[in-house]
GULO-493753 format. One line per field, with one value per residue: residue in three letters; x, y, z of N, C-alpha, C, CB in turn. Coordinates in steps of 0.02 Angstrom, whole numbers. Atoms other than C-alpha are relative to their C-alpha. Glycine has a CB too. Layout:
residues N
residuo <- ala;... .
nx <- X;... .
ny <- Y;... .
nz <- Z;... .
cax <- X;... .
cay <- Y;... .
caz <- Z;... .
cx <- X;... .
cy <- Y;... .
cz <- Z;... .
cbx <- X;... .
cby <- Y;... .
cbz <- Z;... .
//
This chain:
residues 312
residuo <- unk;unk;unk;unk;unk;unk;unk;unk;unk;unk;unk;unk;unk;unk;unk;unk;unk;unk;unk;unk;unk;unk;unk;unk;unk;unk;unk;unk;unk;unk;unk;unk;unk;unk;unk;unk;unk;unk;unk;unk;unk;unk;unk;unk;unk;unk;unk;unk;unk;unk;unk;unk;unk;unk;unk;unk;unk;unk;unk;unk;unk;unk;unk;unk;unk;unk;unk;unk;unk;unk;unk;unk;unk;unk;unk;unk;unk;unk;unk;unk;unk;unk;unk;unk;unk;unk;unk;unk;unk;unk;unk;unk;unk;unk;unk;unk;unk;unk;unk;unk;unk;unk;unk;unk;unk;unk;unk;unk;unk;unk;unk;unk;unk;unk;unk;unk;unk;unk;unk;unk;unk;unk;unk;unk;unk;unk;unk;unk;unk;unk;unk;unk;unk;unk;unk;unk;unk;unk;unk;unk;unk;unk;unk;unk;unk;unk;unk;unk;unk;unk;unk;unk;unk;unk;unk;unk;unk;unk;unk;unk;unk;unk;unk;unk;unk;unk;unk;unk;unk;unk;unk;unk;unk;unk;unk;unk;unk;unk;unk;unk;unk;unk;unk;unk;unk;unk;unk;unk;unk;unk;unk;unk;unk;unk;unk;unk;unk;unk;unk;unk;unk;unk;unk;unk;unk;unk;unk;unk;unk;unk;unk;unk;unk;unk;unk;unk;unk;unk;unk;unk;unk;unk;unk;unk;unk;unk;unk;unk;unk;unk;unk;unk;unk;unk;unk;unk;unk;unk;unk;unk;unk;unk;unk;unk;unk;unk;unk;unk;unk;unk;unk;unk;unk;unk;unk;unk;unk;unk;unk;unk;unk;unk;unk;unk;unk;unk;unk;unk;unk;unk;unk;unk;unk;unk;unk;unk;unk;unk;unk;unk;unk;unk;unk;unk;unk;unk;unk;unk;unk;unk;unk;unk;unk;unk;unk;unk;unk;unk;unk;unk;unk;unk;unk;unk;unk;unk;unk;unk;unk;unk;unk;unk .
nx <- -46;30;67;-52;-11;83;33;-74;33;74;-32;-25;54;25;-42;9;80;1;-58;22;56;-33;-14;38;52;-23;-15;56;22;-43;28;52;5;-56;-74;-41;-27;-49;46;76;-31;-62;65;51;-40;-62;18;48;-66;13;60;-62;-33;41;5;-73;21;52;-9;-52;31;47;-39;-49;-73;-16;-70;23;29;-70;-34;58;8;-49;-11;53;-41;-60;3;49;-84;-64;8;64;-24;-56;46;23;-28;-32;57;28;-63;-8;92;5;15;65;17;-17;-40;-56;-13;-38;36;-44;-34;54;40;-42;-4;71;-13;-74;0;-19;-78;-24;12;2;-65;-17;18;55;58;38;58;-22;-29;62;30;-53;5;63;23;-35;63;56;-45;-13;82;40;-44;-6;73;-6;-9;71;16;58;42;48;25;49;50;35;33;71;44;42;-31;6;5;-59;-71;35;14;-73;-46;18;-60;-59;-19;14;-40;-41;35;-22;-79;-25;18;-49;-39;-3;19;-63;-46;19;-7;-58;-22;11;-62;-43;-6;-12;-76;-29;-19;-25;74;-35;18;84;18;-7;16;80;47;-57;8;71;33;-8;53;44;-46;-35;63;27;-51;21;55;-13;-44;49;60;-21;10;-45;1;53;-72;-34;25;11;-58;8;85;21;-93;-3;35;-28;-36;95;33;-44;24;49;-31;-63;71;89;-48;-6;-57;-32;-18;-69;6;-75;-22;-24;21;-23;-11;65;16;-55;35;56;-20;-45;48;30;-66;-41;74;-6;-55;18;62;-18;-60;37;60;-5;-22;-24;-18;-68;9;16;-70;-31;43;11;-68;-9;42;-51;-64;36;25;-61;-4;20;-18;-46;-20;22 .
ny <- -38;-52;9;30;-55;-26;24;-29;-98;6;55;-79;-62;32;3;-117;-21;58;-43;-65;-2;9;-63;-66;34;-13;-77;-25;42;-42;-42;17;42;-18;34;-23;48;84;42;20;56;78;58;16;11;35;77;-9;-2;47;60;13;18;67;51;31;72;55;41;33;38;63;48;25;-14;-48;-27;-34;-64;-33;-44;-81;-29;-30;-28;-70;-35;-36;-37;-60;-44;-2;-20;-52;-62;-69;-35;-65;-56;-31;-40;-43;-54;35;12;-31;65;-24;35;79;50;-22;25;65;28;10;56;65;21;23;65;39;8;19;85;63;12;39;64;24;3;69;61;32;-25;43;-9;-46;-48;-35;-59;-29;-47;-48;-29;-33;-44;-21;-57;-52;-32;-14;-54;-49;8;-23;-33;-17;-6;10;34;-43;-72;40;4;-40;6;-28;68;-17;42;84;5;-25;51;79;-45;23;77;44;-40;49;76;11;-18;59;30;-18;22;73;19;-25;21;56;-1;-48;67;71;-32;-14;78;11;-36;14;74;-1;-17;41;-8;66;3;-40;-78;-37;21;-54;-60;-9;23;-43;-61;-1;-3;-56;-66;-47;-71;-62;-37;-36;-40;-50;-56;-39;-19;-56;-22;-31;17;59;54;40;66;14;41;62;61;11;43;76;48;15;66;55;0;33;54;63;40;27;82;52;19;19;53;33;25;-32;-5;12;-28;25;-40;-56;-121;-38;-61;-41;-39;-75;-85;-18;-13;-70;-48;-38;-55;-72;-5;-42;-57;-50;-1;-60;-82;-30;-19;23;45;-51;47;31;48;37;-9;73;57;18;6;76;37;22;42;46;19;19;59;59;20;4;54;31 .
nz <- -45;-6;-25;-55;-21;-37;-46;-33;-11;-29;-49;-9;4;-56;-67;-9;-20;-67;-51;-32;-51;-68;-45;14;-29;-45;-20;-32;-52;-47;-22;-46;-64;-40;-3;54;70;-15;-46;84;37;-28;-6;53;74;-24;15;69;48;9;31;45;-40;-62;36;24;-50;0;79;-10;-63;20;39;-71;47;-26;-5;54;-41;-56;50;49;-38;-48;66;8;-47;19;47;-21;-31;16;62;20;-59;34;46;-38;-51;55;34;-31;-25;-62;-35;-62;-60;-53;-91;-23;25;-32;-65;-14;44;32;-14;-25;47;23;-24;41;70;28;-49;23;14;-27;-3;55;4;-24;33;-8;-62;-51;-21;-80;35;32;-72;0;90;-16;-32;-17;31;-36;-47;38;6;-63;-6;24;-22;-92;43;44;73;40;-68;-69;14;23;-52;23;61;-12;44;75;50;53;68;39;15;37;93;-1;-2;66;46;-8;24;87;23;5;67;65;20;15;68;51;-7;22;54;15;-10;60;71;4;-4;64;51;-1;38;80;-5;-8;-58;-19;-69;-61;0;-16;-81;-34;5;-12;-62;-76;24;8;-88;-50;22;-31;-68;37;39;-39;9;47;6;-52;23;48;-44;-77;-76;-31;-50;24;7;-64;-42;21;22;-68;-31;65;-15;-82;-5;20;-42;-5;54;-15;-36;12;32;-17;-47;60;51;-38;6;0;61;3;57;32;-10;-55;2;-36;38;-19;-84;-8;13;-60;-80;-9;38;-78;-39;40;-6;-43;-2;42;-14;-91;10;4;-16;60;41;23;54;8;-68;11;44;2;-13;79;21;-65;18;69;-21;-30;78;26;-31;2;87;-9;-41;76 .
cax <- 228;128;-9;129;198;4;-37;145;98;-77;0;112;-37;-129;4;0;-187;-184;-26;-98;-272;-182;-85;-220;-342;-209;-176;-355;-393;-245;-350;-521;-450;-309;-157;9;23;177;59;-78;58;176;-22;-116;6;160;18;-89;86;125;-8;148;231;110;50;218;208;65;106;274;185;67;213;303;447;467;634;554;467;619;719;578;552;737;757;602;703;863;770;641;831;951;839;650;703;873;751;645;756;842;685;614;794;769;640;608;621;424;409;367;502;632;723;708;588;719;829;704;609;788;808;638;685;871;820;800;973;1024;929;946;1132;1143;1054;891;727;645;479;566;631;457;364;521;492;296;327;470;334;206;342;371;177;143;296;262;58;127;166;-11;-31;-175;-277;-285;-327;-472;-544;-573;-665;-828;-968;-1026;-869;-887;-935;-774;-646;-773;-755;-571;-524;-630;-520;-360;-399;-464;-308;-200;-325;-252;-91;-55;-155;-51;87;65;27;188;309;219;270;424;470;397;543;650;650;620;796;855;919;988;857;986;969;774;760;880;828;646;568;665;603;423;356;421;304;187;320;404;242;219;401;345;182;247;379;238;114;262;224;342;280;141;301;405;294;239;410;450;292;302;509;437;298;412;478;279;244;405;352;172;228;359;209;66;222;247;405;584;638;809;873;1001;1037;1167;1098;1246;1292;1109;1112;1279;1200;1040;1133;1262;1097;1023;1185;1226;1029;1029;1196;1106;935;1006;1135;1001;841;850;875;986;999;1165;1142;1025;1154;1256;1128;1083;1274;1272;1121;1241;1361;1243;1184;1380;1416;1281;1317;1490;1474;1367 .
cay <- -408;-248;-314;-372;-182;-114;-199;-167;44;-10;-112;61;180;66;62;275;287;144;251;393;342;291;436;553;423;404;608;615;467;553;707;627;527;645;531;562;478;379;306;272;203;82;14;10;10;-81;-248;-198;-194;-350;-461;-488;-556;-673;-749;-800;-884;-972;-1030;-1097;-1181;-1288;-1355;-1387;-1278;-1169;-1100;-991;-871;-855;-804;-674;-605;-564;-528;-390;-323;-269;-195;-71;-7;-9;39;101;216;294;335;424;513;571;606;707;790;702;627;700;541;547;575;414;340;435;395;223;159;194;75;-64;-42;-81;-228;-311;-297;-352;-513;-637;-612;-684;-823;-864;-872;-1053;-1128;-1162;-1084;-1150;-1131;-1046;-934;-877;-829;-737;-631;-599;-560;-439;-341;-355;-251;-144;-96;-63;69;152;145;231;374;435;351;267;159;308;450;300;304;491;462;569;454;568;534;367;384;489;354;196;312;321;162;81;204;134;-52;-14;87;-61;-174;-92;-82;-268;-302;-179;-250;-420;-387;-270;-433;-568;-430;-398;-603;-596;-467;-528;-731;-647;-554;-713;-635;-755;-825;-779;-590;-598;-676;-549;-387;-419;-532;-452;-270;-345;-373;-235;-134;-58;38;106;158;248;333;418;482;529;645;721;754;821;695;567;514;407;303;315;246;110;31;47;-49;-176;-215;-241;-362;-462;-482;-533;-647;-755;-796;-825;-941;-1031;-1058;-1107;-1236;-1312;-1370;-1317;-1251;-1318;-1191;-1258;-1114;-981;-802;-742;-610;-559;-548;-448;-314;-309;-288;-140;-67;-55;13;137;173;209;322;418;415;485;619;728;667;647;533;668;662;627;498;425;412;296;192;173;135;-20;-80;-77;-150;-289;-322;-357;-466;-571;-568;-594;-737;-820 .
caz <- 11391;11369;11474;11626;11610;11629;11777;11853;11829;11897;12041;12093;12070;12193;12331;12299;12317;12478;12564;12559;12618;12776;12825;12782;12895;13026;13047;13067;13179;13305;13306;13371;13498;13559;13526;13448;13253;13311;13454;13311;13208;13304;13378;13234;13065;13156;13162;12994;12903;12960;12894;12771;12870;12989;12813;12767;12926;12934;12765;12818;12990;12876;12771;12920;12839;12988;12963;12820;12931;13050;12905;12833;13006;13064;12851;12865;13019;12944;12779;12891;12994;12878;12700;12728;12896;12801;12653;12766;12861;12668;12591;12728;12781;12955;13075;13242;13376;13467;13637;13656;13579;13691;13848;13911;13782;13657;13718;13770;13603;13507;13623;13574;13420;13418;13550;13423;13375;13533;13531;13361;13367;13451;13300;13361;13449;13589;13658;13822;13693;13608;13794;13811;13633;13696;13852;13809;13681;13793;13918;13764;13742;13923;13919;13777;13818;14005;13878;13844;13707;13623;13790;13897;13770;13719;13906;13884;13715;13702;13618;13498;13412;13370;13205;13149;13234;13168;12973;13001;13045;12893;12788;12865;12831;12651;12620;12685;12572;12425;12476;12499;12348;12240;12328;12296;12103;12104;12178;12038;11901;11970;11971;11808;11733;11820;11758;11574;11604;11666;11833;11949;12111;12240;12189;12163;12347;12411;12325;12277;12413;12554;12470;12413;12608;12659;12515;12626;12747;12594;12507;12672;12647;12488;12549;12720;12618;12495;12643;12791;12916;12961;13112;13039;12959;13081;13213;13078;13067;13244;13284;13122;13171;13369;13300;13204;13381;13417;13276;13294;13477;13419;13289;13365;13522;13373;13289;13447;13439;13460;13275;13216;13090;12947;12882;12958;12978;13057;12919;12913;13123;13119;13003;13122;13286;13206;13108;13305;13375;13244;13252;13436;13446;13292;13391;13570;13515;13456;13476;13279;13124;13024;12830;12834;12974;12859;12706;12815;12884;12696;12676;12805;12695;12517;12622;12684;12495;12430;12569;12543;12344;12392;12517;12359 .
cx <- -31;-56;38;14;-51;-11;65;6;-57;18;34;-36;-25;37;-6;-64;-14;32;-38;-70;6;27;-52;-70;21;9;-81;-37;32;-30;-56;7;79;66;46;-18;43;-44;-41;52;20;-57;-30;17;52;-38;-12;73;46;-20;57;9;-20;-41;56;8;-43;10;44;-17;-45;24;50;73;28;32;-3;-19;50;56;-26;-5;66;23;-30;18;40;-35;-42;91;46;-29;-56;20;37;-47;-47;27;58;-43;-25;47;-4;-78;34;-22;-47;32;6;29;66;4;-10;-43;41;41;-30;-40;61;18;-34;15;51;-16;-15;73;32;-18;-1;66;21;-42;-80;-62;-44;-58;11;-12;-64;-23;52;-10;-66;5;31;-55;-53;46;11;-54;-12;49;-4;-79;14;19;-54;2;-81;-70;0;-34;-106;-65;-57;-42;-61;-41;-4;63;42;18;63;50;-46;25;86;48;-16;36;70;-15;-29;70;72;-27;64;55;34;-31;36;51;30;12;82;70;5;22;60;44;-9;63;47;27;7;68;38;62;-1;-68;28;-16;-73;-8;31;-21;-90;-40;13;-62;-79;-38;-10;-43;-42;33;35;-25;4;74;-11;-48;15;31;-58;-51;31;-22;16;-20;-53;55;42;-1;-32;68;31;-26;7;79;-21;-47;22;29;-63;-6;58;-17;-57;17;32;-58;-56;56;-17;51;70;26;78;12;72;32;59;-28;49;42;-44;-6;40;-22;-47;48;49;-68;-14;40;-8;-75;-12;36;-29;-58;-4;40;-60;-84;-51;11;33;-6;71;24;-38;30;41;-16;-16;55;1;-44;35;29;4;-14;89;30;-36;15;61;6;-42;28 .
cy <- 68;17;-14;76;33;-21;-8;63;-30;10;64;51;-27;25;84;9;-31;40;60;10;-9;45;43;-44;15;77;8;-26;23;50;-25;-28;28;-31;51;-56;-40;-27;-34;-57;-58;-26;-19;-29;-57;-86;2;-42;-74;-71;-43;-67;-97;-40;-43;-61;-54;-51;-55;-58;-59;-35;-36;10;73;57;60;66;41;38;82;51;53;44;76;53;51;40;63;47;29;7;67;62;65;36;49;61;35;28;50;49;-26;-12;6;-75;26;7;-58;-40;23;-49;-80;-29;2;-65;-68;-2;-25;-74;-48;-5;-47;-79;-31;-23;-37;-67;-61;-30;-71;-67;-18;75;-30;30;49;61;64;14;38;75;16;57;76;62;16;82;61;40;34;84;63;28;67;78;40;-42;-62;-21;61;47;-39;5;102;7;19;-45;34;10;-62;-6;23;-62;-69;27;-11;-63;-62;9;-31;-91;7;16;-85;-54;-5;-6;-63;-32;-2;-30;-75;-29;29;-67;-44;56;17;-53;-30;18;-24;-83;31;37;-36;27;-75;-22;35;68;24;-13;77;76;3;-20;36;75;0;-2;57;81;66;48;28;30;56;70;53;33;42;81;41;27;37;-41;-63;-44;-64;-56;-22;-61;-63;-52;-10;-58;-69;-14;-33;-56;-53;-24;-70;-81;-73;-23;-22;-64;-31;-45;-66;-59;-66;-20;25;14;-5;50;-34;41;47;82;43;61;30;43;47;46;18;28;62;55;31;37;55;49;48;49;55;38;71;50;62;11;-9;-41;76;-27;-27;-61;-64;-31;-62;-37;-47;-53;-79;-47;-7;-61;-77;-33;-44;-29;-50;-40;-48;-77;-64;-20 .
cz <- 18;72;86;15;26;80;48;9;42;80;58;20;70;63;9;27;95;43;40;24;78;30;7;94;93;48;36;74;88;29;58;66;34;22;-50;-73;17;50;-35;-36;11;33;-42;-51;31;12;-80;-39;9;-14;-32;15;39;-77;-19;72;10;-47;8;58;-51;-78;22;-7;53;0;-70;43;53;-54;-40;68;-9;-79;-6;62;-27;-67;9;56;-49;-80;8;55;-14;-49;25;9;-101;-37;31;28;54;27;62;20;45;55;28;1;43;72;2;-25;-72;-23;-11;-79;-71;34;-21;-51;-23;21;-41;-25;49;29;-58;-14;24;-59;-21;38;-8;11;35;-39;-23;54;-9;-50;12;66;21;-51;44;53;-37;4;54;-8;-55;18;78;-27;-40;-74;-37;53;25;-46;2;75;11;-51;-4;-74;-66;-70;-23;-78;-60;8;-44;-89;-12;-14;-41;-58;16;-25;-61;-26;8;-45;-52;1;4;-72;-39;16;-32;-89;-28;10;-44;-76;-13;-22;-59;-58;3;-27;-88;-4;19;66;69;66;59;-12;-2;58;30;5;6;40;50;-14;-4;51;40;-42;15;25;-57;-61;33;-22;-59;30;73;-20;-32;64;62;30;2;31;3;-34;12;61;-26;14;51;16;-52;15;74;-9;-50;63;38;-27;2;65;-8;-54;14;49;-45;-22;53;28;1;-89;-9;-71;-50;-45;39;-24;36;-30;-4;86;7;-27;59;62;-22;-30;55;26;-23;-10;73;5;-49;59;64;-13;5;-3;-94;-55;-72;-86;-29;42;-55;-62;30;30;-69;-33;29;-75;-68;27;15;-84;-38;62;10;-51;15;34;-21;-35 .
cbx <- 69;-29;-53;75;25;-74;-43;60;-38;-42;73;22;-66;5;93;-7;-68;43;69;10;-42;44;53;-49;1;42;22;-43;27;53;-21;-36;-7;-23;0;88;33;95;-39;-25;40;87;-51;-29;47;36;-77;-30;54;3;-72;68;-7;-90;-26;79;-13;-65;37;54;-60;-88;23;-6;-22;9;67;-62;-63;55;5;-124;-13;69;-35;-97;40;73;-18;-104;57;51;-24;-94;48;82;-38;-8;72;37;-53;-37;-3;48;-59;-53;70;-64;-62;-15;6;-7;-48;21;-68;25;18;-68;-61;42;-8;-68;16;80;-50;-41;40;15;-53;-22;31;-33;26;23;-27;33;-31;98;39;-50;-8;53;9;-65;-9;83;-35;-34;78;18;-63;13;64;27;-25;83;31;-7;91;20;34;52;48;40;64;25;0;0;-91;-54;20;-87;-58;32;52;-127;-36;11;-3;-67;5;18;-28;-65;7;12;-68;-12;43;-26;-36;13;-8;-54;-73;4;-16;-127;-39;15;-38;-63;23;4;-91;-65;17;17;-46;97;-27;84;31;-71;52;42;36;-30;6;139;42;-21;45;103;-36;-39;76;65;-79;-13;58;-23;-89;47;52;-57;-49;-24;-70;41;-8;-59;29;-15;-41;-20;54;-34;-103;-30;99;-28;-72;47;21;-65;-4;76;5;-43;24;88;-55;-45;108;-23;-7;37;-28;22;-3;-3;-32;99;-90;29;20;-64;13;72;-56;-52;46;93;-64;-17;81;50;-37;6;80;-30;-23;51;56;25;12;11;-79;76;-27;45;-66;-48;45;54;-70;6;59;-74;-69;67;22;-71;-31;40;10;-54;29;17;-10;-22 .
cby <- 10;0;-77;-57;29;-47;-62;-12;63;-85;-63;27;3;-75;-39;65;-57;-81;42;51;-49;-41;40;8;-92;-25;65;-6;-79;27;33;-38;-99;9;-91;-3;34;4;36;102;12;11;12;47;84;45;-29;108;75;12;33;44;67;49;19;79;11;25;47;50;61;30;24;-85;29;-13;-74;-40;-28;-83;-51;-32;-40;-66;-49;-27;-42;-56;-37;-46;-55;-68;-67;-39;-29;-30;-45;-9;-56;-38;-34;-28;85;46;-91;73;-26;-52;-1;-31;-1;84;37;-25;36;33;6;26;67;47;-3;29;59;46;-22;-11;62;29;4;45;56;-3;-50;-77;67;-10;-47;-5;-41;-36;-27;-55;-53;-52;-42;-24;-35;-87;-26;-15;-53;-69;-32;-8;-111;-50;-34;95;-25;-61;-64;51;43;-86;-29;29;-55;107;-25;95;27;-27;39;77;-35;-11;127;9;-31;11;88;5;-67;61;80;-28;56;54;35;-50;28;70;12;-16;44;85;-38;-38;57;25;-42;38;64;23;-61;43;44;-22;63;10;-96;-8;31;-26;-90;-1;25;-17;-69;29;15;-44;-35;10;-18;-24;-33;-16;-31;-44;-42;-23;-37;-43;-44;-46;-67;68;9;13;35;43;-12;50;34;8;13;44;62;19;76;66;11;10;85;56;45;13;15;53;-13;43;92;84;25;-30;-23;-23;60;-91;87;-63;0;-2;38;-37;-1;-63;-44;2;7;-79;-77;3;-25;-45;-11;-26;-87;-19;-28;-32;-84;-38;9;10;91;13;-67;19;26;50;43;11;84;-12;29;72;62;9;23;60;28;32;105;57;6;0;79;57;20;27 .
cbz <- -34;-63;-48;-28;-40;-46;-21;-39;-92;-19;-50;-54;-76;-8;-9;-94;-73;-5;-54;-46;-19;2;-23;-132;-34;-20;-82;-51;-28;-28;-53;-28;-20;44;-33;31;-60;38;46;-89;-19;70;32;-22;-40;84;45;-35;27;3;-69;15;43;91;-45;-3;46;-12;-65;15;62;-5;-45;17;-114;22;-9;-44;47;52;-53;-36;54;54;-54;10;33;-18;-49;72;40;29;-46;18;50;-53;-32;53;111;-38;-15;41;0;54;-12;11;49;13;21;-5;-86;12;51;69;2;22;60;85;-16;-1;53;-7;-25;44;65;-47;-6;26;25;-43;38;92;47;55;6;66;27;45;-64;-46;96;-23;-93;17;39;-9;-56;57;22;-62;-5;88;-3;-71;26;66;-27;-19;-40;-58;55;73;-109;-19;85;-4;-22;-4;31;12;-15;-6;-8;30;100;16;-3;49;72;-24;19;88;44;-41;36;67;-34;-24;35;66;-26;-7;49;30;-8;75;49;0;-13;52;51;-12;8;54;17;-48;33;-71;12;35;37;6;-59;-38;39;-4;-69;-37;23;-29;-66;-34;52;16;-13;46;83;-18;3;87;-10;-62;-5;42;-28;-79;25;30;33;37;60;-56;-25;27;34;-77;-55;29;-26;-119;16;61;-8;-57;34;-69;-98;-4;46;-20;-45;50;11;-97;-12;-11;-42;52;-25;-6;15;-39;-1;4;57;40;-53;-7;72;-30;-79;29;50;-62;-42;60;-13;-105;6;34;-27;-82;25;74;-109;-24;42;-5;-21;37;-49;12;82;9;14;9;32;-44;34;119;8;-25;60;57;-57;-35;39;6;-62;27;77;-39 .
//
C-alpha cells in the first residue's frame, strides 16, 4: 500500500511540474509571436488537452461501443463549466473574459459547445449531425482567428525567431507529456483506493473518471492561480469544451454510422445547457467570471452530483 501512496504523491508532483511547464511555455510562446494567451490556449491547449478525450474515442470506435465516447465527450463538457472554470474564477477572485471571447463569439462559442445537446436529445446521432458539429467549429475558429489571433500574428513572424517558438512549443508538448502521464498514474491509484475502500462503481465513474480526463485543465487551475495568469486556462477550456464539439463530429464521421444511444443523458444535458446559460448571463454583465459567480456555478455542479446519486 505504501508503494500505491508513493507513486500517487509522484503522480501529483508530475502533473505540478507538467502544468507549470505549459503556462510558463505558453506566456512565452504569446510573446514571440505577438498573440494573446487565450488565442495560444483555446488553439493550441483546447486540442493538446484533449488527447483525453480522442483516445477514449478511438478506443470505444474499435470495440464498436460507440456510445462511450458520446457520453465522455458531453460528460467532459459539464465538468470544464460547471467545476474546473468556477475553481478558477474562486481561486483567482475572477477571470477577465478575452477580447476574443467577447461580443458575438461569446455567444456562438457557447453554442458550439451546447449543439450536441440538441442533437443528442432524439436518441441518436446521425452523420448529418457530425458535418453539422465540424462545420459549426470550423465557423467558431474562423471568428475567433478574425480577432488577431494566432494565423495572422504567424504571417508577421520574423525568421530569426524560429528557434524561440520551435523551443517553446517542444516545452509545451513535453509539459503535456507529463501531465497525461501523471494523470493517468494519478486515475489507476485513485481506482486503486477506491476498490480497497470498497466505494461503489457508480460514484468512481461519476466522481473519478468524469474528474480524471479532465486532469490536465485542473492542473492548469492551480498553476494559473500560483503564477497570476488565467488566461492560459481560461482559453484552454474554452478551446478543449469547443473540441469536444470537434471530436464527436470526427468520430461519429470515422464510425460511419448513425449511433443509437441506450442510455438517457437528459439529466447530464439539462445541467450543460443551464451551466451555458447561467455561464453566459455571468460572462456578458461584466465582461467577468466573478468569485461569487463562480461559487454558484460550483453550486449547479453539487447539485448535478446529488441528482445523479439520487436518480441511482
Amino acid at each position: 500500500m505504501s508503494t500505491h501512496a508513493l507513486i500517487y504523491f509522484l503522480s501529483f508532483l508530475g502533473i505540478w511540474i507538467g502544468s507549470g511547464l505549459v503556462i510558463k511555455s505558453v506566456e512565452k510562446l504569446s510573446r514571440v509571436i505577438r498573440a494573446s494567451s487565450f488565442a495560444i490556449s483555446f488553439f493550441l491547449l483546447g486540442f493538446f488537452t484533449s488527447i483525453s478525450e480522442l483516445s477514449v474515442g478511438v478506443s470505444a470506435i474499435i470495440q464498436h461501443d460507440p456510445e462511450i465516447y458520446v457520453g465522455n465527450l458531453l460528460g467532459a463538457s459539464i465538468v470544464l463549466f460547471i467545476l474546473v472554470i468556477p475553481l478558477l474564477a474562486i481561486g483567482g477572485h475572477s477571470i477577465r473574459v478575452s477580447p476574443e471571447f467577447r461580443g458575438f463569439n461569446l455567444p456562438t462559442s457557447l453554442l458550439v459547445i451546447g449543439l450536441p445537446v440538441l442533437f443528442v436529445l432524439d436518441g441518436d446521432v446521425k452523420i448529418s449531425d457530425a458535418v453539422i458539429f465540424l462545420l459549426a467549429f470550423l465557423f467558431l475558429l474562423i471568428n475567433i482567428e478574425r480577432k488577431k489571433g494566432v494565423i495572422s500574428n504567424l504571417k508577421n513572424f520574423k525568421a530569426k525567431n524560429a528557434h524561440h517558438l520551435g523551443s517553446e512549443l517542444l516545452k509545451i508538448i513535453l509539459g503535456i507529456t507529463i501531465i497525461f502521464s501523471s494523470s493517468y498514474l494519478a486515475v489507476n491509484q485513485t481506482l486503486y483506493f477506491a476498490q480497497l475502500w470498497r466505494i461503489s462503481p457508480f460514484l468512481i465513474s461519476l466522481l473519478v473518471v468524469a474528474i480524471g480526463t479532465n486532469l490536465p485543465e485542473l492542473s492548469l487551475v492551480l498553476r494559473s492561480i500560483f503564477r497570476h495568469n488565467h488566461q492560459v486556462a481560461f482559453g484552454d477550456y474554452v478551446g478543449s469544451a469547443a473540441v469536444n464539439t470537434f471530436l464527436l463530429g470526427a468520430l461519429t464521421l470515422a464510425y460511419g454510422k448513425t449511433i443509437y444511444l441506450s442510455n438517457s443523458y437528459v439529466i447530464s444535458l439539462s445541467f450543460l445547457v443551464l451551466a451555458l446559460l447561467v455561464f453566459y448571463l455571468f460572462a456578458k454583465s461584466k465582461n467577468t467570471i466573478s468569485r461569487r459567480e463562480g461559487f454558484l456555478l460550483l453550486m449547479i455542479y453539487f447539485l448535478f452530483l446529488l441528482t445523479e446519486i439520487w436518480s441511482h
